[in-house]
Steps between C-alpha positions, in 0.01 A plus 500: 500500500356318767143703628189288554165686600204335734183658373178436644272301251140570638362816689775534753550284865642175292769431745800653304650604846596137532604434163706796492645375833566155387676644174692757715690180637657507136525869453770725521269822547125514542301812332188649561368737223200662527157560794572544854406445826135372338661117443528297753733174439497247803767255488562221740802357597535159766221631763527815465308800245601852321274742416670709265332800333809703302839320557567231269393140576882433447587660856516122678762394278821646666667506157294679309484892423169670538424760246209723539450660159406859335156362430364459862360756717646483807314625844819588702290356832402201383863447361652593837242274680559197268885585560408500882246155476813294327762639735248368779494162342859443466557641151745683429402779273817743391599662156709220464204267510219807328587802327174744344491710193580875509255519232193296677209733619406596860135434626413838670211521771282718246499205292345264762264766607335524098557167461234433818311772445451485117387116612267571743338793218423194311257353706415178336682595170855476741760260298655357794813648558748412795445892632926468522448824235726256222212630199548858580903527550506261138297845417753772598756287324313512194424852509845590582482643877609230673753496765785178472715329707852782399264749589461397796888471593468935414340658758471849313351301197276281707367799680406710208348243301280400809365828581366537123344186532323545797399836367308303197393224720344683730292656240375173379440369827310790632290544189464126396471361845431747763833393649728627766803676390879330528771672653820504266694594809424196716560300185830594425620435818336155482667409168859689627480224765439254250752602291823408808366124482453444138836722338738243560250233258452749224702485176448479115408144490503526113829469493545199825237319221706578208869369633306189669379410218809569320715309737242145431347509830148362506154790529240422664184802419217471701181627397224557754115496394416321226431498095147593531566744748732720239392845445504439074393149497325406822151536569476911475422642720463238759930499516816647568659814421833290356598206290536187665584288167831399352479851295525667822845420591708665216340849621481450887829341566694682197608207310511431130249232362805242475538534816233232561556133463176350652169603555334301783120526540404405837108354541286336740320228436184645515387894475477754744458878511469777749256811437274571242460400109343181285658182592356217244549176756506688804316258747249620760339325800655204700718366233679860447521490875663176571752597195572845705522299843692245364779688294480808765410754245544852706731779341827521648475882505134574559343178681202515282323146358626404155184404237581155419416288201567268266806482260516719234766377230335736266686809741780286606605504051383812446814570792688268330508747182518816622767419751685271246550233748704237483400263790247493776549435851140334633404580884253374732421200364498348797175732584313310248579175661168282617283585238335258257439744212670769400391760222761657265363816294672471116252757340236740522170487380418862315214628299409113375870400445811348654814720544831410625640914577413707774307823399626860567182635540363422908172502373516219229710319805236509718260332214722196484425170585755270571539192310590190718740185496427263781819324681542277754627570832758360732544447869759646711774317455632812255618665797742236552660471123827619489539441100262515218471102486429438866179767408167342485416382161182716492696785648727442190246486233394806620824676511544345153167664363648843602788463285328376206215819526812763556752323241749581817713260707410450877818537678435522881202364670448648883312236698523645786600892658826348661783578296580169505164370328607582168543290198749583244330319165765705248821704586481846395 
């Protein structure tokens, strides 16, 4: 079986959108398995850019199937709208190019509404959500009174398990929140409307996955977030409300563990992070600035400032285990470029002693110190490289250190956001 997976390595916005894009070149059919409309993936092809939110990065390459799996959450506006935005753009989007899980769950407006509301009850306490109400339908699913994608495609269905829902949720949002009520009625005939555009994509995609891989055809899954955004192993609760690593695949997409081949981690080369939570090398003033200037650090989906900082190859392993990876793909390392020094965290400082693993607990995080290696820099000529060897020879030192600290192979180096500015070091 032929399935690889691109995982994020750090805390989300590493640039997997063009990794995944590159590898969909390759790829026979290009998965997404778990979030939603929360990621944002840019990728960048000759002179022109993609913003892409829920499709799969793998929609440029004319070849490849898009698969939207049972493990998103799917706002049926924001699907339509994406649908819409491509079209505009000259891509074709059709279910022989995208098909979407009958099992994947629908985003309903309730959801947004508690998802702002229960945010702006925090105050200062708030976590940082997207407000695109992904927490609170991950929620429903859990408790069991979620509405999916088949119910959707029966009216009768759809319409009785809406009007409990808004029944409860108007409860909660009046009492909680002091909120206005929803009307079921205007909803339904929303969704109904919904439901004549996306019918002709839906379908068990369990089974597409299953005879694809069967048949030897190469699978791309696409993870959005990142490691340390992963609602068991991320920095809780500062993270998602799904599993962006490796792990996440088998149960989002419906695949068996040997259904995976390769597990690519992709990291930048330094650290960034949007919203709140400890961040050992995060790096504030004019040098965390010119980082964020220089590298463009804004979320795809929400336009807020990334935190930048330092590299932390002390997160980038700890992703390494958890996600099993077996290679890294190393972007914007041309945003680096022009410096003379360059710091590299490879441990923390805790309670009088060094350690090399990244603590569960937020507050012992927030007590670490990082430990620092200091590199060289390069000028930016990196930009330029089209192989490994044509790389600056501090650039490759460098590049060299990170797979000595993660014991894992650097396969792809981005030097650039063209699609063209990457560097294949290994084949995968």
């Amino acid at each position: 079986m032929k399935g690889s997976v691109v995982i994020g390595a750090q805390w989300g916005d590493e640039g997997k959108g063009k990794i995944t894009d590159f590898l969909a070149a390759k790829s026979d059919v290009v998965v997404r398995y778990q979030g939603g409309n929360n990621a944002g993936h840019t990728v960048e092809v000759e002179d022109k850019q993609y913003k892409l939110h829920l499709i799969p990065s793998g929609i440029l390459n004319d070849n490849a199937l898009c698969v939207i799996g049972d493990g998103v959450v799917i706002d049926p506006e924001a699907l339509i709208n994406e649908i819409m935005y491509l079209e505009k753009e000259g891509v074709s989007v059709n279910p022989d190019k995208l098909v979407i899980s009958d099992r994947a769950h629908l985003i309903m407006p309730y959801h947004k509404v508690i998802d702002s509301l229960s945010e702006k009850s925090k105050g200062k306490d708030d976590i940082g959500t997207t407000g695109k109400g992904i927490g609170p339908c991950y929620a429903d699913k859990h408790e069991r009174s979620g509405i999916r994608m088949c119910d959707l495609l029966h009216p009768d269905t759809f319409n009785e398990k809406l009007t409990a829902n808004v029944i409860v949720k108007d409860k909660i949002i009046n009492a909680l929140y002091e909120g206005e009520e929803l009307n079921s009625s205007e909803i339904y005939d929303k969704y109904m409307e919904y439901a004549e555009t996306i019918e002709k994509f839906v379908c068990d995609t369990t089974v597409v996955l299953y005879e694809a891989l069967k048949a030897g055809k190469k699978v791309l899954f696409e993870g959005a977030q990142g490691t340390l955004l992963d609602i068991d192993y991320g920095t809780y609760p500062f993270v998602t409300s799904s599993h962006p690593i490796s792990g996440g695949v088998c149960v989002g997409a419906g695949v068996g563990p040997t259904a995976i081949s390769n597990a690519i981690g992709v990291c930048k080369a330094y650290t960034t992070r949007v919203g709140k939570g400890p961040f050992p090398t995060e790096l504030e003033g004019e040098l965390g600035d010119y980082i964020r200037e220089k590298g463009f650090e804004y979320g795809t989906t929400t336009g807020r400032a990334r935190r930048c900082g330092w590299l932390d190859l002390v997160i980038v392993k700890y992703g390494a285990r958890i996600s099993g990876l077996t290679d890294l793909a190393i972007t914007k390392l041309d945003t680096l470029s022009g410096m003379d020094k360059l710091m590299v965290c490879i441990g923390y400082e805790f309670d009088g002693k060094v350690i090399d693993y990244f603590p569960a607990s937020l507050e012992d995080l927030a007590r670490c110190k990082p430990v620092y290696e200091t590199m060289d820099g390069w000028d930016d000529s990196v930009q330029y490289a089209k192989s490994f060897d044509e790389l600056h020879e501090n650039a490759k030192k460098y590049l060299k250190r990170i797979e000595e600290y993660t014991e894992t192979r650097i396969s792809i180096v981005s030097v650039g956001p063209n699609r063209e500015q990457t560097i294949v070091v290994n084949n995968i």
